[in-house]
GUMILO-816093 format. One record per residue: x, y, z of N, C-alpha, C in turn. Coordinates in steps of 0.1 Angstrom, whole numbers, plus 5000, padded with zeros to 4 digits. Example, Ala and Ser with C-alpha at 12.3 -4.5 7.8 and 13.67 -1.06 7.14 Angstrom:
<gumars>
513249435078512349555078513249675078
512849785071513749895071512950005079
</gumars>
This chain:
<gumars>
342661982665343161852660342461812647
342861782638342561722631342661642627
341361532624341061422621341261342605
341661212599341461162590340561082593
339561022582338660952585339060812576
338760742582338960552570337260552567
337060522556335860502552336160382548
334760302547335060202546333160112542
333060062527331960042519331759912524
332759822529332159662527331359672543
330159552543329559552554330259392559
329859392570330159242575330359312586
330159222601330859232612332659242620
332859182611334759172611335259322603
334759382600334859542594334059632599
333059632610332859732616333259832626
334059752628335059882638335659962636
336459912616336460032605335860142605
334260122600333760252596333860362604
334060452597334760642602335460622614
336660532615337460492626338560652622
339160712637339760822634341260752639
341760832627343360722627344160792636
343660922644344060992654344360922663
343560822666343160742678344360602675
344860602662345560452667347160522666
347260662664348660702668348660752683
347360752689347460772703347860652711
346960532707347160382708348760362708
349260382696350960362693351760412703
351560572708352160632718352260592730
350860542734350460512754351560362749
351160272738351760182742353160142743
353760232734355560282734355760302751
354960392755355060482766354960352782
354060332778353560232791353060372801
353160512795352060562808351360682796
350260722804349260832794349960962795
350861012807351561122809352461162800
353361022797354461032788354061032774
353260962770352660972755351861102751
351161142763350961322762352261422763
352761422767354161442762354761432751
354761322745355661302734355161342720
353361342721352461392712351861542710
352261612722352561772723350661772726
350061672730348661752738348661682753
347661752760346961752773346761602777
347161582787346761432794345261362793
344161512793342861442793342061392778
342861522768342761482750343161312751
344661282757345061172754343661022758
343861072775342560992778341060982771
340961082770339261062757339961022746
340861032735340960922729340760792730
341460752740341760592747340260582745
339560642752338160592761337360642747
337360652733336660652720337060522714
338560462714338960382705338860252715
338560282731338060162737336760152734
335960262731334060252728334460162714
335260192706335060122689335060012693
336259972699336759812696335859732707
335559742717335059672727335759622733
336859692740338259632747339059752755
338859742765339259842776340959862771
341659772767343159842758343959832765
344359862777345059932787344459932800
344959862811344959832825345759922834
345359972838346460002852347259952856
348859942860349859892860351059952871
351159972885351860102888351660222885
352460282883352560412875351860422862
352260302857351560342842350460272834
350560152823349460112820350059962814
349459882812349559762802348759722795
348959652785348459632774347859512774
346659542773345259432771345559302758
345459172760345859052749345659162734
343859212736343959262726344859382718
345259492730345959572725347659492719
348059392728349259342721348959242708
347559232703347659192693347859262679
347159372687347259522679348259572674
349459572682350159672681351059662666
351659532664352059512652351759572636
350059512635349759582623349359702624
349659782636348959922639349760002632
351359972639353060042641352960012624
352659892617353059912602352359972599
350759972598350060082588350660242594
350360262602351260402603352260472598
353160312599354460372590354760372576
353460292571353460302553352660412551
351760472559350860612553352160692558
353060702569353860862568354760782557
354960692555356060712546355260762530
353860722528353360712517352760892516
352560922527352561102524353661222524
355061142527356061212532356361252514
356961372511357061442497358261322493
358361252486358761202478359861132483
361061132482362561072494362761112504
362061262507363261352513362561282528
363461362533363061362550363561492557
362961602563363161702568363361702581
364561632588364261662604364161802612
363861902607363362022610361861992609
361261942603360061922604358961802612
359961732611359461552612359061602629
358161492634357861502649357861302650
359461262644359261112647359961042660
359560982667360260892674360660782674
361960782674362760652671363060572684
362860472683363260372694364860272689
365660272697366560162696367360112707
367760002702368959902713370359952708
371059982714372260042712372960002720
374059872721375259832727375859922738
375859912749376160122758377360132755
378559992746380160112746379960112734
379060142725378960172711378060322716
377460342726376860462732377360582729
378860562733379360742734380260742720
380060662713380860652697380160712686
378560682695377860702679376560822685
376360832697374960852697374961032699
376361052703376861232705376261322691
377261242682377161292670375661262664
374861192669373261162660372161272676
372961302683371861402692371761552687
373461562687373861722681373061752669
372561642660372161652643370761692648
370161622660368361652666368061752674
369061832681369161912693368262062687
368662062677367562182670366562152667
366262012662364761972660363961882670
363362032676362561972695362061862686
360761862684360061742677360361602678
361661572673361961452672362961422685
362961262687363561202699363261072695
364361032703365260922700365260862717
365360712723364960642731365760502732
366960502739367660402737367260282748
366860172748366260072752367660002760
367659912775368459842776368359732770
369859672767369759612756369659432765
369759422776369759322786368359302785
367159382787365959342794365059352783
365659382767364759412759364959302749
363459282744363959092733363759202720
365559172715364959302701364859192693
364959102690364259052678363059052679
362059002688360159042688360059192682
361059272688360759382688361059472678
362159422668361759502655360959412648
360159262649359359192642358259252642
357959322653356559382655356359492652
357859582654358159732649357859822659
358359752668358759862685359559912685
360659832679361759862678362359972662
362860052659363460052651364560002643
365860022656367359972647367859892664
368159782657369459772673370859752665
371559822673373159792671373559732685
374559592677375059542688375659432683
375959312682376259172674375059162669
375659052658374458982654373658912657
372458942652371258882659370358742650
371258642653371158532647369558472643
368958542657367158502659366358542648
367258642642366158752637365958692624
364358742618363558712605363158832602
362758842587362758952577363559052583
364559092583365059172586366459212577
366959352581367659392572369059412583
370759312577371859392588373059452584
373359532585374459622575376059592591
376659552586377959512593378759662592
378659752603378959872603380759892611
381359782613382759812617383259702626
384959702625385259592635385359692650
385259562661385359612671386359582679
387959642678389059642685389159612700
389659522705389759502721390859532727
390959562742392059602748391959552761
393059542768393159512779393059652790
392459652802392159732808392659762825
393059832829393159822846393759942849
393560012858394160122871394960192866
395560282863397060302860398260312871
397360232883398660242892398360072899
398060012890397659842893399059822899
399059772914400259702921401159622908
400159532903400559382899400959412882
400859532876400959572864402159692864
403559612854404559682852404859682837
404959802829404759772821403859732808
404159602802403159552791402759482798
401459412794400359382800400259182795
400859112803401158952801399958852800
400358712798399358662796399558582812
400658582817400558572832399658612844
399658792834398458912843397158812840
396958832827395858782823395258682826
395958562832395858452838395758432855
396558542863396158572872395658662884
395158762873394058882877392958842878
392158892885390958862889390158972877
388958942870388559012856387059032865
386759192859385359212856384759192844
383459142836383059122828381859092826
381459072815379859082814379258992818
377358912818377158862823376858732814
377458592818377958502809376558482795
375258512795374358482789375358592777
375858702779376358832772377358782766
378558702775379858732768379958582755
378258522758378158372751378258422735
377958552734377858622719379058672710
380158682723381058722719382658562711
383458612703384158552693385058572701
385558652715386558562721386858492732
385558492739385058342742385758232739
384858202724385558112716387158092713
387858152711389258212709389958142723
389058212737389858192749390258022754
388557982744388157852755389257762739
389757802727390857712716392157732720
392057802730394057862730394057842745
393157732751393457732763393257772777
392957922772393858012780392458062791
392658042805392058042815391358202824
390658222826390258372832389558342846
389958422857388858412865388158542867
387058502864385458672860385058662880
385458762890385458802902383758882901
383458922890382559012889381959072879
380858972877379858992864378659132862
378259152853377959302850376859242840
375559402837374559382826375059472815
375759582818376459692812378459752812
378159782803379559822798379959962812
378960042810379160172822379060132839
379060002842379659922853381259902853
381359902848382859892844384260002848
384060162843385160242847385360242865
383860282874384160302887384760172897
384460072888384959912895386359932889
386559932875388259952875388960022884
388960162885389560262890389460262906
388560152914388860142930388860022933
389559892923389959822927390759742915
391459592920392359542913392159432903
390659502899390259422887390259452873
390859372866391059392853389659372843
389959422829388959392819389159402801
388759352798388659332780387459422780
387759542773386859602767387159662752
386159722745386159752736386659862730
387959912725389160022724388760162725
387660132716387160262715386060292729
385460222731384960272744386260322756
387160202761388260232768388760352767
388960402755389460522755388260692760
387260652757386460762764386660762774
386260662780386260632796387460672804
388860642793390160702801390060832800
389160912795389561082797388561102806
388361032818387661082830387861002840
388760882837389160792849390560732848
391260702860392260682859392560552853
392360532838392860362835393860412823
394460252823395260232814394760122804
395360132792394960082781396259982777
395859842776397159772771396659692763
397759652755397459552738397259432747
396259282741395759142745397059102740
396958992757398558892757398458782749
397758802734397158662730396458732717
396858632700395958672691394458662695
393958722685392358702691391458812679
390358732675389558812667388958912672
388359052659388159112661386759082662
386059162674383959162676383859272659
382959232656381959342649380959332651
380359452649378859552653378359532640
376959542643376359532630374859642639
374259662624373259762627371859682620
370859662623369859562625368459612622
367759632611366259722613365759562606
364259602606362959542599363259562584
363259452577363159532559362559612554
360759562558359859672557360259832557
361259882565361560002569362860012560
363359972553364559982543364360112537
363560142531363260242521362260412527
362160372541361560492546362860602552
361860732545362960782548363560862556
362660872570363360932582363960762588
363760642585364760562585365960562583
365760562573367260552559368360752566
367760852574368260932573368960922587
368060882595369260822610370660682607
369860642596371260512592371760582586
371960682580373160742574373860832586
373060882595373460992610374760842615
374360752618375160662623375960622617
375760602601377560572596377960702597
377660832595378760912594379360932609
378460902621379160902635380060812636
379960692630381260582629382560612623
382060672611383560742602384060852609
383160932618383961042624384960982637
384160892640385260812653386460752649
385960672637387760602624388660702624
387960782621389060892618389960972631
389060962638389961012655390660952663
390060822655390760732665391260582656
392660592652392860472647392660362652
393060252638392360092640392660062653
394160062659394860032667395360122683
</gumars>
């Protein structure tokens, strides 16, 4: 292994934890804390579980702060280590960006891990096409977060996060959001629904019983709004945290759903649903793609946001607006 060393000339007490600090130790720090266990971040950093642990137990001798607690299976993070983590994840990521040769980014070479929130019916739209591009390069890996249990605004403020795609994230500060496409809706149910002949009415729609997401979720959504100006009444039988709740509840019983076209359509080449046009104008969702500013200009950044628009245009193109 090889070490860099921070040297460091000024004295004072609030700088001694500086001197000949091995910056080995705070990408070990970054890892266990991504990880929440020492197994997994030995894993992900390609050494031995006990290298990982003598790290920990050098960079807990520097600081004077045990770091990391026992937790279940894995570990948590000491006041101090979560005060840490923020400016740790940025200096890290301005020295690889600041030694990386010039723009480029070589994912044949890179050993980066990307974390994100990814919408799950934006899941099988975009994420096929950005695994196939990694599948050759072991090294890097990619870690999609649920997007229910995770606060991504803290979490690209701090830079745990990398990108979330999903709606807009109204919370968020300094941050960067690129509006990456509209998101078409369709009506959804069985293809052998008793109560469904034909086109798909605002009658059905009125008196089907609906699966759907869980109301803190659908509060984000623009047809919400739409449903609650036009009137027009739903009864939700059955709330959900995820979009992949959805196909096995369609297909074994007589609940209908609004989902998003393009997901619908994956889902119909492996389950028996039908896809019908909304009994009712109504705006379209768009997805937007969400990083830290700070990270604009890095370039195994900038090279996964380009992997994702071109997985978007590959979908446009397979699958019209409509």
């Amino acid at each position: 292994m090889n070490y860099i060393l921070i040297e460091n000339n000024f004295e004072g007490p609030s700088l001694s934890a500086l001197k000949n600090l091995d910056l080995n130790l705070l990408v070990v720090f970054e890892a266990v804390y991504s990880a929440g266990n020492i197994s997994q971040a030995a894993r992900r950093l390609g050494m031995s579980q006990p290298t990982i642990s003598n790290a920990l137990r050098r960079l807990r001798d520097s600081l004077d702060d045990p770091l990391f607690v026992r937790a279940g299976r894995g570990v948590h993070p000491t006041p101090r280590a979560m005060q840490m983590i923020g400016p740790v994840r940025e200096a890290l990521q301005m020295i690889e960006s600041g030694v990386a040769p010039g723009d480029s980014f070589d994912p044949a070479r890179s050993s980066r891990h990307f974390r994100l929130v990814v919408l799950d019916a934006m899941e099988p739209i975009i994420m096929p096409h950005v695994i196939r591009r990694i599948q050759d390069h072991k090294s890097i890996s990619i870690e999609n977060l649920a997007i229910v249990n995770t606060p991504m605004s803290d979490g690209l403020n701090e830079g745990s996060l990398d990108l979330v795609i999903s709606g807009f994230l109204t919370e968020s500060r300094d941050t960067q959001c690129e509006d990456l496409s509209p998101v078409h809706l369709s009506m959804v149910a069985r293809n052998d629904h008793p109560a469904i002949d034909g086109a798909f009415t605002l009658d059905h729609f009125q008196k089907l019983d609906h699966i759907a997401l869980v109301p803190r979720m659908r509060a984000l959504s623009r047809l919400e709004e739409a449903l609650r100006r036009l009137d027009i009444q739903r009864h939700v039988a059955y709330s959900v945290t995820k979009f992949w709740s959805f196909p096995h509840i369609l297909m074994t019983t007589d609940l209908v759903a609004i989902l998003p076209t393009a997901f619908a359509r994956v889902i119909a080449r492996n389950y028996p649903l039908e896809l019908y046009d909304l009994p009712f104008a109504h705006p379209d969702e768009r997805i937007y793609m969400t990083w830290k500013t700070s990270r604009t200009n890095d370039p195994g950044h900038r090279w996964l946001r380009g992997e994702i628009a071109v997985a978007l245009r590959q979908a446009a193109a397979q699958w019209p607006d409509r």
